[in-house]
N, C-alpha and C positions, 0 to 999 in steps of 0.2 A: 451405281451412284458412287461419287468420290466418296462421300462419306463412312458409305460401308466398306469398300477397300481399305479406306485407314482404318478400318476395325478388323481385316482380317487377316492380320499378322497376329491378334491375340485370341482368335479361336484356331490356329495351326493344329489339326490333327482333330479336332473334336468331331467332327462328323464320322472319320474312320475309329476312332473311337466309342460313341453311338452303335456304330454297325456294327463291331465287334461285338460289343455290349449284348446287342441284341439276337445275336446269331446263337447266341447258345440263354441268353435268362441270366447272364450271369450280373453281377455287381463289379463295379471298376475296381481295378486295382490298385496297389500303394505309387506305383511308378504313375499309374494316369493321373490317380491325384493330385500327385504333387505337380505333376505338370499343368495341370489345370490352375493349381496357385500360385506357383509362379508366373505364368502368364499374366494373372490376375493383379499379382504384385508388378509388375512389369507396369502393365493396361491402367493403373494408379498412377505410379511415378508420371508414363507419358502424359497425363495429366487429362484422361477421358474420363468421360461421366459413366457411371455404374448402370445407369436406365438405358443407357444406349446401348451398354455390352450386352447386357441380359436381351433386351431386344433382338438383336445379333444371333447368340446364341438359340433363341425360339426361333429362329428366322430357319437358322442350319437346322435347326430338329425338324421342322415342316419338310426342307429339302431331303430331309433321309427319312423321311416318313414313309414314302410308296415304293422303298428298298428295302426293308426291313418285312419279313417272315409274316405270313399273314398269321394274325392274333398276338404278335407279340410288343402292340402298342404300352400295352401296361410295361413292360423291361423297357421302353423307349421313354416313354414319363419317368420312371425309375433311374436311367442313366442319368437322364437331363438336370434329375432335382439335385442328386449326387455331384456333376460336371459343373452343375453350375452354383452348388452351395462351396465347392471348394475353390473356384474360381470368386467368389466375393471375399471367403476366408481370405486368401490372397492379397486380393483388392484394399482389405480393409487393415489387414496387419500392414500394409505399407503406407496407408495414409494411418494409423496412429503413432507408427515410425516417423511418418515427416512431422506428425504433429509435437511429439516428444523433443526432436529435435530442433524445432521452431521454439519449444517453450523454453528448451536448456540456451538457446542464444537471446532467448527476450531476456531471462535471469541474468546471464552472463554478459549482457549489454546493460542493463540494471544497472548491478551492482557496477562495473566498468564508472556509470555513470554518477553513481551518487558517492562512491567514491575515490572518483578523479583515477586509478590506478593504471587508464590503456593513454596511448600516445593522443592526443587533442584531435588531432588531424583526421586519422583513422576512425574516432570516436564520433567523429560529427558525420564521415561517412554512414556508418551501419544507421547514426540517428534516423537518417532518412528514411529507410527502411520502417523505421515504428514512428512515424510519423513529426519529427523534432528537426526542426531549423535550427540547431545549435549557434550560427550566425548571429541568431536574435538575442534578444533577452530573456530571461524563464526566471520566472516564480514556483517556490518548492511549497506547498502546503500538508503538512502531516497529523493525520490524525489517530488517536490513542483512544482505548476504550477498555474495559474492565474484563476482557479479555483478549488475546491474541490473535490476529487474522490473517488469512493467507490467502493466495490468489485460488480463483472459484471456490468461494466461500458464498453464499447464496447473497448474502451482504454487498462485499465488495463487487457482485454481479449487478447490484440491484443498481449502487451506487454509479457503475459504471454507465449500466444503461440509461439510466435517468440524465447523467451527464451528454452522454452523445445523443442523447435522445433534441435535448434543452440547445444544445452547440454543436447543430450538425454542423459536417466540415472546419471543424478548429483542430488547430495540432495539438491535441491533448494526449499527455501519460495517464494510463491509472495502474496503480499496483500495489503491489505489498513489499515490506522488508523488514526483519524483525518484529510480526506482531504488528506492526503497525500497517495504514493506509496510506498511501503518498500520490500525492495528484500534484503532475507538473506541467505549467501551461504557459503561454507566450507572457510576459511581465506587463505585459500594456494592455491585458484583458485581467482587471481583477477580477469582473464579474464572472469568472469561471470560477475562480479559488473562491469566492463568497459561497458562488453554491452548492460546489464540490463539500464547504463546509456546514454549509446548511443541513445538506443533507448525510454528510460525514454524523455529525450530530444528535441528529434523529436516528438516524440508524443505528452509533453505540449505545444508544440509555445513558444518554450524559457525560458521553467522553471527554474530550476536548481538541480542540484543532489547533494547531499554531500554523503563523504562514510569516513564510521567510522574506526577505527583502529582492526586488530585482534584480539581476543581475547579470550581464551580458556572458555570453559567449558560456562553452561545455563546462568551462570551471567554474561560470557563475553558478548552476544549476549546484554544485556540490557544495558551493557558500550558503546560496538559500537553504538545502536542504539540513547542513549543520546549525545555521541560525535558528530553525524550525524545530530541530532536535536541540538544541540548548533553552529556548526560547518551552517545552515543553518542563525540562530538566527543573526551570527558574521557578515555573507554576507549582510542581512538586512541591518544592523548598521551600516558596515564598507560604505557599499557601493559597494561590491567586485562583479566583472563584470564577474570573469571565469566561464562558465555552470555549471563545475562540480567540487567542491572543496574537499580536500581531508584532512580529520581532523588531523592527521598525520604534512602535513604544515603549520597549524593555530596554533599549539601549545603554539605559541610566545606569544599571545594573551590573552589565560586565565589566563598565569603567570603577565602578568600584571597589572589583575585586581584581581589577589587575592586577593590583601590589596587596595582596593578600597578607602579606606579613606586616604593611602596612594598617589594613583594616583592620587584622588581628588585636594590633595593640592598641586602638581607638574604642574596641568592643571589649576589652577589659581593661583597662583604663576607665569608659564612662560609666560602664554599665557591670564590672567588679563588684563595685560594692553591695551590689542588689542581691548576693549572694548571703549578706549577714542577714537579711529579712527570714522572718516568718516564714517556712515552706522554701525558700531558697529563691533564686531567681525567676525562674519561668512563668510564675502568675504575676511576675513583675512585669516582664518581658511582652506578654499577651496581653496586660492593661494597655500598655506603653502601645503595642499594634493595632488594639480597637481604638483607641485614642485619637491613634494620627490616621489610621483608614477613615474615623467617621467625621475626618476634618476637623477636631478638637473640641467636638461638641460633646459634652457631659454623659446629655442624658442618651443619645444615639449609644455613644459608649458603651456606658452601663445597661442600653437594652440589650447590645450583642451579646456581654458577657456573662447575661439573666442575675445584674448585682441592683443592688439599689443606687441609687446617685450617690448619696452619702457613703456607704460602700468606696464607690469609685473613688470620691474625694478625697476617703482615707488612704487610699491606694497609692493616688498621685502624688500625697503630702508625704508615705512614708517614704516614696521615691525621690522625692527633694531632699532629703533627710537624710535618706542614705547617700546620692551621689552632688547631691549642691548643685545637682541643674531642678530647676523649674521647668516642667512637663507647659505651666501653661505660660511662661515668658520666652516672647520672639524670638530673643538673644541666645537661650539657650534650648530652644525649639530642636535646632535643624540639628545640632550636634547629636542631642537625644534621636533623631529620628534618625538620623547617619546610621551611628551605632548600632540602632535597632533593626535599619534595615541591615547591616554588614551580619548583625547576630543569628539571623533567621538564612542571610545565603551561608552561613557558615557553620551551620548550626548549633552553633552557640547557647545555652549553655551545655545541651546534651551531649553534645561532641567536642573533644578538647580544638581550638581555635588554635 
């Protein structure tokens, strides 16, 4: 059978070997072994199946079976279990060889990719390889959780499966990079990144997901990915409570700090003076945030902050007092929430501005 001729280039010498074996009772020696794993390692790389060799291998032991000393089946079972345990050794240290080496270019195409650092060209090559049309457009989605996670981590396995399980056949990434999970998939499929997050979510105990904006072609993938990673940074800072935030709605935010020495002097200038109160600024600052997160309703307010309304009101009045804006006039609404928001990305007052 053709089949078994292409297998028997990698039992070369096992049968004369067997009969040696047998001719005297002995056990094989270091030189047969090692030949038996290399061949083995060999019979991996050509990229044969393990059930087939061993097959093979019981095939030849049958053939030297009614050549071998009568009674001396047991040293014949004895060779074979020896020939052929060191012929899978073989087998198997070169397929975890290829597999180390598949994982060090999946990382090493990774990182390439989320940050921008190999030639565009090249990069959209290997993409193919793990599955990415760089051509297209991709969305970066990353999630964070209260501890660090890395690839085959029973988690990120679960998450993975679930995903290709839900979107068979989509050109989906899943992976790890610092701790975190990051799922990259075509920009015109959100419904991947939703449930990548869904289940990103469930899976940390309340982590949070962020997901980065579209964006074409291999460089887009490393904008989304930063947006996603800033867009987590913002939630830190802000404070922001939603699971899964979407970079796209934050926008507001990094235009604010673009001229940071700008914002700086807007955040002490309005918000200075809160500094001569009682306790200093920052239950200033926290009123002033429950305030405009609960759309400038009193009692919403003062339920976040477990104050009384009255409480709150005295809050608001001594904040009018000290800086002459009115928390609750229009006019001087947006300035106070400016500030307020600039003081919280800048952390303000606990850090000098």
């Amino acid at each position: 059978m053709a089949e078994w001729a292409a297998l028997d280039e990698h039992v070369a010498g096992y049968g004369e070997v067997l009969v040696s074996a047998c001719a005297t009772g002995r056990r094989l020696n270091r030189a047969e072994l090692d030949s038996r794993r290399e061949l083995g390692q060999r019979a991996a790389e050509a990229g044969f199946a393990l059930r087939g060799l061993v097959r093979h291998h019981l095939a030849v032991a049958q053939e030297v079976l009614p050549t071998v000393p009568a009674g001396a089946a047991g040293s014949l079972l004895a060779a074979v279990q020896q020939a052929v345990d060191a012929f899978a050794e073989g087998y198997e240290r070169s397929q975890h060889h290829a597999v180390r080496q598949e994982e060090a270019a999946r990382r090493e195409f990774i990182d390439d990719l989320l940050y921008g650092r190999s030639d565009l060209g090249r990069l959209a090559e290997r993409a193919e390889r793990f599955g990415l049309r760089l051509s297209r457009a991709h969305a970066v989605a990353v999630a964070s959780g209260p501890e660090p996670y890395g690839d085959g981590y029973p988690m990120a396995r679960g998450i993975e499966s679930a995903l290709l399980t839900r979107f068979t056949g989509r050109q989906i990434l899943l992976t790890t990079k610092d701790g975190r999970l990051i799922c990259v998939a075509p920009g015109d499929q959100p419904d991947v990144l939703a449930f990548f997050a869904k289940q990103a979510y469930a899976a940390t105990d309340g982590g949070k997901v962020a997901i980065g904006r579209s964006h074409p072609g291999a460089g887009g993938v490393v904008h989304s990915y930063e947006e996603a990673l800033n867009a987590l940074d913002l939630a830190e800072r802000m404070g922001l409570d939603a699971p899964v935030l979407h970079a796209a709605d934050l926008l507001v935010y990094p235009v604010l700090t673009r001229d940071r020495q700008a914002m700086a002097e807007l955040v002490e200038s309005v918000l200075g003076p809160l500094r001569k109160g009682r306790g200093g600024a920052r239950s200033f600052i926290d009123t002033l945030t429950a305030y405009f997160d609960s759309g400038c309703v009193a009692t919403e307010a003062a339920r976040r902050l477990s104050l009384s309304v009255r409480a709150l009101t005295y809050r608001l009045e001594r904040i009018h007092s000290l800086t002459g804006a009115d928390p609750a006039d229009p006019v001087n609404r947006y300035t106070l929430q400016t500030a307020v928001i600039g003081a919280r990305l800048l952390g303000w007052p606990d850090t000098e501005a």
